[in-house]
Structures are given as C-alpha cells and as structure tokens.
C-alpha positions as CSV (number, residue, x, y, z in Angstrom):
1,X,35.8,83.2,24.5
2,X,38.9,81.8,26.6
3,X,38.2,78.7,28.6
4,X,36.9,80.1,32.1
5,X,37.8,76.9,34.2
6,X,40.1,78.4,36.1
7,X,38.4,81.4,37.0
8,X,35.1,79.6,37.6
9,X,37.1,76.6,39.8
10,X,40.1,77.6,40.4
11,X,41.1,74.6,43.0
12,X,40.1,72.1,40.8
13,X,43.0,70.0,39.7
14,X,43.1,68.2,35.9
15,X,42.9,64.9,37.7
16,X,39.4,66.4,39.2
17,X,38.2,68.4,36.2
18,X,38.5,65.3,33.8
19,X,36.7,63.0,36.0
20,X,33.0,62.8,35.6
21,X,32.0,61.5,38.9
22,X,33.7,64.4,40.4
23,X,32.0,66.7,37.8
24,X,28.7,65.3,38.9
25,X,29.5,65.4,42.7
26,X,30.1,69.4,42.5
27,X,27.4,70.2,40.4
28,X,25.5,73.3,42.1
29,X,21.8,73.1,43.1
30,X,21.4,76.4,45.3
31,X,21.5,79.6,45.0
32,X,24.8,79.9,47.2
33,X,26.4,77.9,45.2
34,X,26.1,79.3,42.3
35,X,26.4,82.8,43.2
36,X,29.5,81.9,44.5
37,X,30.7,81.0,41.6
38,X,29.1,83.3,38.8
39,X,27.5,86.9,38.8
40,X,24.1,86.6,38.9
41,X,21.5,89.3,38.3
42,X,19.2,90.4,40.4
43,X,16.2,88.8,37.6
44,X,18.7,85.2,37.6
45,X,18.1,85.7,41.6
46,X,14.8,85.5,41.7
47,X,14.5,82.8,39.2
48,X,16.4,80.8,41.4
49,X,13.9,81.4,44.1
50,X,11.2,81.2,42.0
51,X,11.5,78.1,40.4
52,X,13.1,76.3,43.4
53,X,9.8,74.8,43.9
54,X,9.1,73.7,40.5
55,X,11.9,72.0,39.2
56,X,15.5,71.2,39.9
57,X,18.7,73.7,39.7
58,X,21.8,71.5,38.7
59,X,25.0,72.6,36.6
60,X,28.3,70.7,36.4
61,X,31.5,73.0,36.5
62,X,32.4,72.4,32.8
63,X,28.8,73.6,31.6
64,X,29.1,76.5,33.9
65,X,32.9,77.1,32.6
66,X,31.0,77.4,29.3
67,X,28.8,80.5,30.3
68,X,29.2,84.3,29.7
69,X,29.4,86.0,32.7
70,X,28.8,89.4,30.5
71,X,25.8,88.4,28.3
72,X,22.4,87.7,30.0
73,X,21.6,86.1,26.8
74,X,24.2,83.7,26.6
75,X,22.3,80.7,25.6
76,X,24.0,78.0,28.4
77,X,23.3,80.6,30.9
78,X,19.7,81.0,29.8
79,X,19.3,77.3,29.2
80,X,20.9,76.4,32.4
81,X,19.7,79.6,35.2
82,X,16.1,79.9,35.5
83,X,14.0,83.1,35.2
84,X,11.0,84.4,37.6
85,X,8.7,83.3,34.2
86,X,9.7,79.7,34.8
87,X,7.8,79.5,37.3
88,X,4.4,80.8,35.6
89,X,2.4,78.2,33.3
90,X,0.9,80.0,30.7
91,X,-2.6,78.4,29.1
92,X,-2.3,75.3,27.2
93,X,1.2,74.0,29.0
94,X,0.9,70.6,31.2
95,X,2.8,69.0,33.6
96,X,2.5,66.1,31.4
97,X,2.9,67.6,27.9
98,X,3.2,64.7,26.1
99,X,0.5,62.4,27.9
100,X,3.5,59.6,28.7
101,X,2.0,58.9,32.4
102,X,-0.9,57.4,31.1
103,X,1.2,55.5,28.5
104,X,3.2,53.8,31.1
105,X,2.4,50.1,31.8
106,X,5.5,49.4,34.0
107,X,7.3,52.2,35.7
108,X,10.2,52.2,33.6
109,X,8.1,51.6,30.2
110,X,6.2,54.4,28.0
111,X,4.5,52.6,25.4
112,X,3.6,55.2,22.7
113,X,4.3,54.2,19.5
114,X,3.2,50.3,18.3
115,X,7.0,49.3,17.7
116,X,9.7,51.3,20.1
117,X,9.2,52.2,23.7
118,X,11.0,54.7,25.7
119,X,12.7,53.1,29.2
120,X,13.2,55.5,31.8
121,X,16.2,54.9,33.9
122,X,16.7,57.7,36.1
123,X,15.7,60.6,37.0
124,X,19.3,62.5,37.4
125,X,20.6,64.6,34.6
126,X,24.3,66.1,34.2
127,X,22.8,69.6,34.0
128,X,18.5,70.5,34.9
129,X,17.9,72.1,31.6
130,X,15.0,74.7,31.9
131,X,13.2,73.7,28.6
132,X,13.0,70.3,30.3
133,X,10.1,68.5,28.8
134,X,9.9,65.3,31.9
135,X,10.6,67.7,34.5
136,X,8.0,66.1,36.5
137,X,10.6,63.2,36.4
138,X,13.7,65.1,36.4
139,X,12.5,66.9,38.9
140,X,13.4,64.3,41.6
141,X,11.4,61.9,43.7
142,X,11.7,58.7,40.8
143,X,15.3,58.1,41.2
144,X,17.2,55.6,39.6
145,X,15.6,52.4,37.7
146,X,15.3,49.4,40.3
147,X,16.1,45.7,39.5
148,X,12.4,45.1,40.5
149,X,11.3,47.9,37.8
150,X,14.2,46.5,35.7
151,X,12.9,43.1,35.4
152,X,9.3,44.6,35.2
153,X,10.3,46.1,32.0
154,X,12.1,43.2,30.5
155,X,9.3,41.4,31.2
156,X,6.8,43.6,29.3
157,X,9.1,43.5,26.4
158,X,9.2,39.8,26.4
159,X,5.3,39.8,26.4
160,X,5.3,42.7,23.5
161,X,7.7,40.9,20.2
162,X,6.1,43.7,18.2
163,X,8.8,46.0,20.2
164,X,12.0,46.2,18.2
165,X,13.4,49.6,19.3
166,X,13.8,50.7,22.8
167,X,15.2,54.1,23.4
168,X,16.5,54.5,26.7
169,X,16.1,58.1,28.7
170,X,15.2,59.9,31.7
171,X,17.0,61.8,33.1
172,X,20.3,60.7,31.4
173,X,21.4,57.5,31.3
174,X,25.1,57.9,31.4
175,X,24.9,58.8,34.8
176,X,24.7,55.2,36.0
177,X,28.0,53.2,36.3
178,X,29.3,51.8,33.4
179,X,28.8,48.5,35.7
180,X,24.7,49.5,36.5
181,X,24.4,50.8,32.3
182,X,25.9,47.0,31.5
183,X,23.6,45.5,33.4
184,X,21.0,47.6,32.2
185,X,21.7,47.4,28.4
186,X,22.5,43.8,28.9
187,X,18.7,42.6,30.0
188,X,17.2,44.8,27.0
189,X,19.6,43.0,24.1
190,X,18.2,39.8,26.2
191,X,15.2,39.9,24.4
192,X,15.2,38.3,21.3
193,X,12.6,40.6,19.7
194,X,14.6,43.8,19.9
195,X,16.7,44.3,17.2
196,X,18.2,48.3,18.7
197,X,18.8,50.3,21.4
198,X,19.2,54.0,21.6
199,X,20.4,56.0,24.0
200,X,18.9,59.7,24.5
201,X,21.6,61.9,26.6
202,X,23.5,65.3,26.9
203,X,26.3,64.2,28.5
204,X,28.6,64.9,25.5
205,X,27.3,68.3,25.8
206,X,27.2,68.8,29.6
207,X,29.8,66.5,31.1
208,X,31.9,65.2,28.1
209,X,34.6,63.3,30.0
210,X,32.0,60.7,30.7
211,X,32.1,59.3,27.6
212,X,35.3,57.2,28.3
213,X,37.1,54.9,26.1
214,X,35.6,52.4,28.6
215,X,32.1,53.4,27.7
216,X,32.7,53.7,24.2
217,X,33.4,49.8,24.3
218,X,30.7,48.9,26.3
219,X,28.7,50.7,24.3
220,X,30.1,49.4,21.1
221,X,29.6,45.7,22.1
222,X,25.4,46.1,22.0
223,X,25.4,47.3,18.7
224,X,23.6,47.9,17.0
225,X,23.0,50.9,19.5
226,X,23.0,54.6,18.3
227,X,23.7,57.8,21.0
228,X,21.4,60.6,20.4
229,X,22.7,63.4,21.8
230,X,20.8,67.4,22.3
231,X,23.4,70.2,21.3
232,X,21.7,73.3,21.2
233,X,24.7,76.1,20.7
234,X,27.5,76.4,18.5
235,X,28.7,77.3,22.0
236,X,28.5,73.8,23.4
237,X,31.3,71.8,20.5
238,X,34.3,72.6,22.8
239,X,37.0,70.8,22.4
240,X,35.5,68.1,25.0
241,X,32.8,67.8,23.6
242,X,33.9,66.8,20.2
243,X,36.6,64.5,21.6
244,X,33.7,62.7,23.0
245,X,31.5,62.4,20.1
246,X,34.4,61.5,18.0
247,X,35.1,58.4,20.8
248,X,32.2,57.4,20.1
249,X,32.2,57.4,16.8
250,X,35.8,56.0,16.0
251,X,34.6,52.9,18.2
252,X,31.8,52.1,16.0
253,X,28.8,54.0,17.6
254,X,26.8,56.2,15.6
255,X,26.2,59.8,17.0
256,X,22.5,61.6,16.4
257,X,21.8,65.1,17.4
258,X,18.5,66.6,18.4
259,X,18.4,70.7,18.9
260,X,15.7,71.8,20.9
261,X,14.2,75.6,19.3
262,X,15.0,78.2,21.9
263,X,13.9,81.5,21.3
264,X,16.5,84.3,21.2
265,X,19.1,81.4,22.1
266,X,19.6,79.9,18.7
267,X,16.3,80.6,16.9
268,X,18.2,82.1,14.2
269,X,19.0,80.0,10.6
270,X,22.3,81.4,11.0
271,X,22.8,79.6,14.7
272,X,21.1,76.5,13.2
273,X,23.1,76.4,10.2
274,X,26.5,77.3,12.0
275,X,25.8,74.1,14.8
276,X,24.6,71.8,12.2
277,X,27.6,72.2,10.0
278,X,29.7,72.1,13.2
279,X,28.4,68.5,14.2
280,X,28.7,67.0,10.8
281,X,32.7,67.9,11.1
282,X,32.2,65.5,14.2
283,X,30.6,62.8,12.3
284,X,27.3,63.7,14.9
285,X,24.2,63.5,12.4
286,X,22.1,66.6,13.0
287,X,18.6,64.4,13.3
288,X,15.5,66.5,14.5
289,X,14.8,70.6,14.9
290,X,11.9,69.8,18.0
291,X,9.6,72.8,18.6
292,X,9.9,72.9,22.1
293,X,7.1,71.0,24.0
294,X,4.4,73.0,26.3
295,X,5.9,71.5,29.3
296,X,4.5,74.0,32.0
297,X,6.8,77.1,32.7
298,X,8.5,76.8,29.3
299,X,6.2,79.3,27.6
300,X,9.4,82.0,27.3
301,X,11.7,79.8,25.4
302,X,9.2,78.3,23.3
303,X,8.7,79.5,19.5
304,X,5.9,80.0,17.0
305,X,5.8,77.2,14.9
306,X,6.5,79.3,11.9
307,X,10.0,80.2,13.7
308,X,11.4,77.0,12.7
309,X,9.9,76.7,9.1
310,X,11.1,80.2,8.3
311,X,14.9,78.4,9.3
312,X,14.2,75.3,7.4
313,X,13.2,77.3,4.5
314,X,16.4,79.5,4.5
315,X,18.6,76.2,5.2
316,X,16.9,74.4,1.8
317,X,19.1,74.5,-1.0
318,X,21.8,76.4,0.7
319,X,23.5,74.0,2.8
320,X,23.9,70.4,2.7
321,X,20.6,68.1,3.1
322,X,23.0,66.4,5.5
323,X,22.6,69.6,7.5
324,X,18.5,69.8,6.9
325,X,17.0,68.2,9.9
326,X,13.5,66.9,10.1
327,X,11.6,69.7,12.3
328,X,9.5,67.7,14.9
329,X,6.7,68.5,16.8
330,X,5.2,66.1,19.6
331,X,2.2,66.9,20.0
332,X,0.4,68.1,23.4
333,X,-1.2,64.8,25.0
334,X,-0.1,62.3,23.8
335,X,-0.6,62.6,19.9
336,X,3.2,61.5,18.9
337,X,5.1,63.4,16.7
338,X,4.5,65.2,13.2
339,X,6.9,66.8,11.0
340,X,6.6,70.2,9.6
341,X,8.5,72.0,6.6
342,X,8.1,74.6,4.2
343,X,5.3,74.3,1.6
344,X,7.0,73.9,-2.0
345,X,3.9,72.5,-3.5
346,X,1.9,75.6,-5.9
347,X,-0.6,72.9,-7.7
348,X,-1.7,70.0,-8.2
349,X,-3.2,68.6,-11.1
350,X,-4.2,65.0,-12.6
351,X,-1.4,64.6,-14.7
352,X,1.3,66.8,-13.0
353,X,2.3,68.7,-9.9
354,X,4.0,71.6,-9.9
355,X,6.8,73.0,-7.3
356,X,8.9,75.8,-6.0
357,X,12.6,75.5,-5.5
358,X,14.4,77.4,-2.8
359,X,15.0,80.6,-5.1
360,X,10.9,80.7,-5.9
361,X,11.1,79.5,-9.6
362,X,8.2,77.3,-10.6
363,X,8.9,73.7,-12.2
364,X,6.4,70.9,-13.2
365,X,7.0,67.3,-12.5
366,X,5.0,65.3,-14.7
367,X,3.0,62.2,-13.1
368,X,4.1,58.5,-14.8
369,X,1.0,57.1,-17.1
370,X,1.2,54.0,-15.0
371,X,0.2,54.1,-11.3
372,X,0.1,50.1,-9.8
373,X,2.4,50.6,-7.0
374,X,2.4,46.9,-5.5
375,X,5.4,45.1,-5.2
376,X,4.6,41.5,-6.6
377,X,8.1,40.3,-5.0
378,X,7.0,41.3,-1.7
379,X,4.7,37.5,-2.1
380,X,8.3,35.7,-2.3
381,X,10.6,37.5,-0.8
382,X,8.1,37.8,2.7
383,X,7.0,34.0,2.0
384,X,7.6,31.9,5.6
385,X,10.8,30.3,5.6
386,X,12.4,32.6,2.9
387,X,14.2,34.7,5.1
388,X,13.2,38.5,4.2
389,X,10.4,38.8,7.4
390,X,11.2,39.9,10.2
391,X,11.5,37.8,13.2
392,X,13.1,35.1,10.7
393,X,16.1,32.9,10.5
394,X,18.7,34.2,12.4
395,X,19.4,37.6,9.8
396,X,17.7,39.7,12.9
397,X,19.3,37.9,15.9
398,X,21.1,40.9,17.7
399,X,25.0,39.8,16.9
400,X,27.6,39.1,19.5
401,X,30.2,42.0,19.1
402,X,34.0,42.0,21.4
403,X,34.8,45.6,22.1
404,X,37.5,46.7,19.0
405,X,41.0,45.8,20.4
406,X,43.1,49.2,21.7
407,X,45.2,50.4,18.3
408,X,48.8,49.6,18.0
409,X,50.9,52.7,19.6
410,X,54.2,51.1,18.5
C-alpha cells in the first residue's frame, strides 16, 4: 500500500515528520482528532466513547500513516482504535493480570522472578496499544520515574546482589530524553551486581525516528544491553522501521522481538512466518510468540491457547529454528511465565523414547546405558578464588565501552 503521509498530514514538513518529539507532540487522543484525520466507522466511534474511560487513545502520525483506511481489519487499525468490546471484561480478566502490584517493593521495582526485575519508568507510550497488558499504568496517573523513585530503586538493587538483569519498561522508555534515559541507565549499570540491562519498547515499531544515531551510542556504551522490541504485522517493517532496528544493530546493540497473538490480526502461521522471516533480514531475533494476557477488556483479541501451537506446529521443520520463537504464556496472577509447544513425544519407555517429526513419521531415540549427570569439574572450576562464580574477579564487572567512532565518509 503507498505511504499515506501525505494524505493523512498533509502540512507536515520532512523536518517535522522525522522528528520524534514532534511525532509524540501530535499524537491524537480524542475522538476529534482522529476523525479528522481517518474515516472512522460508526462501531470505531463508539469504541472511542466507550473505552475513553478505561484506558488511553494515543497514535503518532507515522503509526496512523500505516493504517488502511478501507479494511476494518487492518491489524494497526484494530490494534491501535478501540472497539465498544474493549470496554467489557469478560470472566477471568483482571486489572492486574499478572499480579505485579503486589510484587512491587519500590514504585519503580517489580520483583517477580529471584534474579531480574522489571523497572518501570513511565507511564507514556508512542502509541496506547489496545491489547495493553499494564494499562492500569499506561493508562495515566503514574507518570514518569522520579529521582526520589529512581534512587529508591537503585537502592533496592544495591540491597538485592542476587539481581543481575533488570529489564526496563512501562510505558516505553525511549520516550524520555536521551539526557533523562542516560541518567536513568547510568544509576542501574552503577550497581556492581548487575551484569545487563534490557530495554522493552515499540518505538522502532511506532515512532522509528527515535531511535537516532545519538541513541544508538548511548545505548551502545551500557552494553551489554539488548532492545526488545513488539512487532506484530508484517505491516509494521517499513522502511523506518528497519532503518531503525538496523541502527541499532550496526552500533553493537542486539535487537529481540516479542509478537503479541492477536486474533484475526496475525493469528495465522502464514502472518507469523512472513514477520518472522522479515525481522531476521533486519538482524531483529524473533524471541517470544506471548498468548495475550487477560488484562481486562482484551477478551476479543485474545486466542485459544491451541491457536498458537497449531502455528508453532506448522512453522517446525519448515522454516528456520531461527524463525521458531518460544510461545509464552504469563500466567494470570502472578505465576510467571511457561512455555507451550506442540507435543512430539508418542512414548516413553525405560530404555528409549520415541518421537514425531513435523511430517508425523515415528523415530526412536535410544536412552545412553550410563545416566550420572554431575559435572565433577563444576568442584574446581566454581572453587573461591578460581574465577568461574559469579560475582568473582573482575570477569563480571560491567566493562567501560566509548560509543564506536562515526565511519570514515572520505
């Protein structure tokens, strides 16, 4: 479909369109605005009303560029436009879904898992996405992370060395200044026990011109520090968007992807097949398939479960593995997340199992006579002062890295 830009914003000049703070300046949040801009229907209307209450309406011009204006189920319009069912909760959905309230020693800290946290630092996104599972956050009213809440969370990761991996959300992060995200990336590497940051956002996929060559640096220099990123739709890899991914990759920092199931947007193997291949062109590592969360009002664009092991059955053994991600679900609560895929095993017995490939056929793999699995090297190699445990010698110290110097043009 032909870029829309100038039909959708027809003032804007380049200078304006390729700026991200004027992308997140014009984003539209009422129904005037965006009906001024795009033909809604009389359902999208009343969605708008509807969920007004609820949660947030917020789309920058370039996602909005993106939409078809002829196909109600053009999957950025439906994941961007809410519909009248948002704004039922059907039984079992929470406005907590995932229990992190009560997993939250400092404002800014979710403490699930015993080794990584999740530090929330604002509670803006590029683009209000209406399978949003924090929008209780995103919905407005937390705003962006303090100093005071700042140094409250460096200061529960100081007391907590078994944290070595904080992933950094909200919202999305790379709508703070590259000054404020500095700052902010600069406390956590502070801490001698974290060894890696990541940084969940959909920026590359909403409002790609963020990612600057700036950024890329300052990203670059906390290494090591991975961008997970949430492309949905074929649709979404424009142009933009894969200049930014490939930014960040050509200056050192890797590029994860998570897709979110939508049904009828992209809960197809074909979709799933067609993006993954797409991002692995880009270098962007297709990570986790998530079964959307019951996060209330989310009960349309949610799938059975055996949706996505149906598409991760038909992917097996006809793509790349590379192109295979692990299907996730987080479980209502609180309960962390489990992994799902098809079943390949058909028995198993004491001295062999046997399997299923993709096409059906049966094989046996026989079991090894010998079954001590200990590792008598672990004794040395984990002994104090040797140098393989972690927290040891200076082999996990986070390194000092200077941004990569500007290439050579002559």
């Amino acid at each position: 479909m032909p870029d829309r830009r100038r039909e959708v914003y027809p003032e804007a000049s380049d200078a304006q369109w390729g700026d991200w703070r004027w992308q997140a300046r014009q984003m539209l949040g009422t129904l005037d605005e965006l009906s001024a801009r795009f033909p809604l229907t009389d359902e999208e209307r009343a969605g708008v009303g509807a969920a007004d209450a609820r949660f947030r309406l917020g789309i920058t011009p370039y996602y909005l560029a993106l939409a078809d204006p002829r196909h109600f189920w053009c999957p950025i319009r439906r994941q961007a436009i809410p519909l009248p069912a948002e704004a039922r909760a059907a039984p079992g959905e929470a406005r907590d879904p995932l229990g992190e309230d009560a997993m939250r020693p400092t404002p800014a800290i979710v403490h699930r898992y015993p080794d990584r946290v999740l530090l929330l630092a604002t509670d803006r996104c590029t683009v209000y996405c209406r399978h949003c599972t924090r929008r209780r956050l995103t919905g407005g009213g937390e705003g962006e992370l303090s100093r005071s809440a700042l140094r409250a969370a460096v200061a529960y990761l100081r007391l907590h060395p078994e944290v070595r991996d904080v992933l950094v959300s909200g919202g999305d992060p790379l709508l703070l200044s590259d000054e404020r995200l500095e700052e902010l990336l600069s406390e956590i590497a502070s801490v001698p026990s974290v060894e890696m940051i990541r940084i969940g956002t959909r920026a590359p996929v909403t409002c790609p011109m963020r990612v600057t060559p700036a950024l890329a640096r300052l990203l670059r220099a906390f290494a090591p520090l991975f961008v997970v990123t949430h492309f949905n739709h074929p649709r979404e890899i424009t142009q933009e968007a894969a200049a930014a991914c490939e930014r960040l990759v050509d200056a050192g920092v890797p590029v994860e992807n998570q897709t979110v199931l939508l049904r009828r947007l992209n809960s197809s193997a074909r979709t799933i097949a067609d993006l993954n291949r797409r991002l692995l062109m880009l270098r962007v590592r297709p990570y986790y398939l998530h079964q959307g969360d019951v996060a209330e009002g989310t009960d349309h664009l949610r799938t059975p479960l055996s949706a996505g092991i149906a598409i991760l059955e038909a992917l097996r053994g006809h793509t790349t593995g590379l192109a295979v991600p692990h299907l996730a679900v987080d479980l209502p609560g609180g309960g962390g997340k489990i992994t799902l895929q098809p079943d390949y095993v058909l028995e198993k017995a004491p001295g062999a199992w046997t399997f299923r490939n993709f096409r059906g056929e049966r094989y046996v793999y026989p079991e090894p006579a010998e079954r001590d699995c200990s590792c008598p090297y672990e004794e040395v190699f984990y002994s104090p002062g040797f140098g393989g445990s972690a927290g040891q010698g200076d082999a996990t110290k986070r390194p000092v890295i200077e941004p990569a110097s500007p290439k050579s043009t002559a």
